[in-house]
C-alpha positions as CSV (number, residue, x, y, z in Angstrom):
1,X,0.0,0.0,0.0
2,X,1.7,3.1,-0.8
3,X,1.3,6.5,1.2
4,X,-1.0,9.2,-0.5
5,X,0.9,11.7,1.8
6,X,4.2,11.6,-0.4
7,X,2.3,12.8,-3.9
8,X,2.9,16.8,-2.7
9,X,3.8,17.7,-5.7
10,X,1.7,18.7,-8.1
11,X,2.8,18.5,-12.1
12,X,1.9,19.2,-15.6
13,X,2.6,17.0,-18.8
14,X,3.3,18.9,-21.7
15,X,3.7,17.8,-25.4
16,X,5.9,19.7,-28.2
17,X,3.5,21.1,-30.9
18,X,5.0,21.6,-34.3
19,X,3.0,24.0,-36.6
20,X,3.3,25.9,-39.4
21,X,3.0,30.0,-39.0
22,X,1.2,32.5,-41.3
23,X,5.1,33.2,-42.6
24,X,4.9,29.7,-43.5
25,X,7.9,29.2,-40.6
26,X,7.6,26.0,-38.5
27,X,6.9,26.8,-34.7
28,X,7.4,24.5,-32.0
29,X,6.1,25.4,-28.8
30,X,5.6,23.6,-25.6
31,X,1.9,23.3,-24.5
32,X,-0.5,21.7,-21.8
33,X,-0.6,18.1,-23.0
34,X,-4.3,16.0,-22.5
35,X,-2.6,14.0,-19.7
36,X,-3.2,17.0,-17.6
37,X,-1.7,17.3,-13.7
38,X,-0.9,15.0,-11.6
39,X,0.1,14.9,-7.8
40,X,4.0,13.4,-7.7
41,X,6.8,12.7,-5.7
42,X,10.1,13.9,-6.7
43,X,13.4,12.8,-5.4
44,X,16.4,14.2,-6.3
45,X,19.7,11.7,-7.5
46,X,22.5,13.8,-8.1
47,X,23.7,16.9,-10.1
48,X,26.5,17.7,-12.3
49,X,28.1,21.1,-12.8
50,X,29.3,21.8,-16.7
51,X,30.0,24.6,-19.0
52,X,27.3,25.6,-21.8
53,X,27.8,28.6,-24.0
54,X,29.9,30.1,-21.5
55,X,27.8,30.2,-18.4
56,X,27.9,27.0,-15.4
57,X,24.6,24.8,-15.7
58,X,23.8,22.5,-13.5
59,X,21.7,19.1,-14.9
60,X,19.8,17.5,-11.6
61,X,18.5,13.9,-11.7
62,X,15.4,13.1,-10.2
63,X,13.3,10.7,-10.0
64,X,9.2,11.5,-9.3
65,X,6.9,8.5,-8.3
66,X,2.9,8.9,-9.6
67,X,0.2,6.7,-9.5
68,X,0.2,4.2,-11.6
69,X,-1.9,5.7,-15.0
70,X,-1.8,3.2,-18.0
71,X,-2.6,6.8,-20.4
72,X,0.7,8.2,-19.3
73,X,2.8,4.8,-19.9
74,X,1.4,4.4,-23.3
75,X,1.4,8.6,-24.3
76,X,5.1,8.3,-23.2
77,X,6.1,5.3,-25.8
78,X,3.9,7.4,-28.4
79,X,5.8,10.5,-28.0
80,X,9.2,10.0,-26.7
81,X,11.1,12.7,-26.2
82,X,7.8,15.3,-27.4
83,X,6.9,14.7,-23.8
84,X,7.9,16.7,-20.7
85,X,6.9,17.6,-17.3
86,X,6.1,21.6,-15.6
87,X,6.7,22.1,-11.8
88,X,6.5,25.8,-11.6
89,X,9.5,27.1,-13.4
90,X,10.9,23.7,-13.1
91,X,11.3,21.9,-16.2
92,X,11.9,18.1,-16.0
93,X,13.0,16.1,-19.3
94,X,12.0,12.4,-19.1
95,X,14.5,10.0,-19.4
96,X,12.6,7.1,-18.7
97,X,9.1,5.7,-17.2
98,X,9.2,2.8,-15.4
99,X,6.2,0.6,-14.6
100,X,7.5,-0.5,-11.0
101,X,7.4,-4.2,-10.5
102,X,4.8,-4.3,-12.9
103,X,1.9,-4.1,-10.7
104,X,0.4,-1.4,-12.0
105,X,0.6,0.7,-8.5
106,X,3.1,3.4,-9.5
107,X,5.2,4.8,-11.9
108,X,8.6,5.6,-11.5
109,X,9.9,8.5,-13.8
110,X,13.6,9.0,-14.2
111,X,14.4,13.1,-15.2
112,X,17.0,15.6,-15.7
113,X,16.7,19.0,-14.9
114,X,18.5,21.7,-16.4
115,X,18.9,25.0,-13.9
């Protein structure tokens, strides 16, 4: 039985949307996807300090635990890397979702986060 105390967080899935402008220049934008919000956990792994463009960035791993939703395990193999997830001005990348133990309880999402 898992504790419905430690989902505190509460997240958005968004999808990339490519589309064409009136300038006939493609646009891709991030927006609200139809998996909507969900109430997480998120753990934190590690972080790594590097150089981009000049200016330090740090890339956290995380991990965030959800209940087990069968839409979100199937929208992620659909989209890949077109999927992301909104905590604030947090911005998590998805890595990988894992379908722990395969009971169908909870899903384990591995993420980086770029600060």
């Amino acid at each position: 039985m898992t504790n419905p105390a430690k989902y505190r967080n509460r997240l958005q899935f968004e999808e990339l949307s490519r589309y064409q402008n009136e300038d006939s220049h493609w646009i891709e934008e991030w927006i609200d996807s139809d998996l909507g919000k969900v109430y997480a956990q998120i753990r934190n792994i590690r972080g790594n300090e590097f150089i981009m463009a000049g200016a330090n960035q740090v890339k956290v791993s995380a991990r965030i635990n959800i209940r087990y939703r069968k839409d979100i395990e199937e929208k992620y193999f659909e989209l890949g890397k077109k999927l992301r997830l909104a905590f604030g001005q947090r911005i998590f990348e998805i890595v990988y979702i894992n379908n722990l133990e395969e009971r169908n309880i909870e899903l384990e999402i591995l993420v980086n986060e770029v600060r």
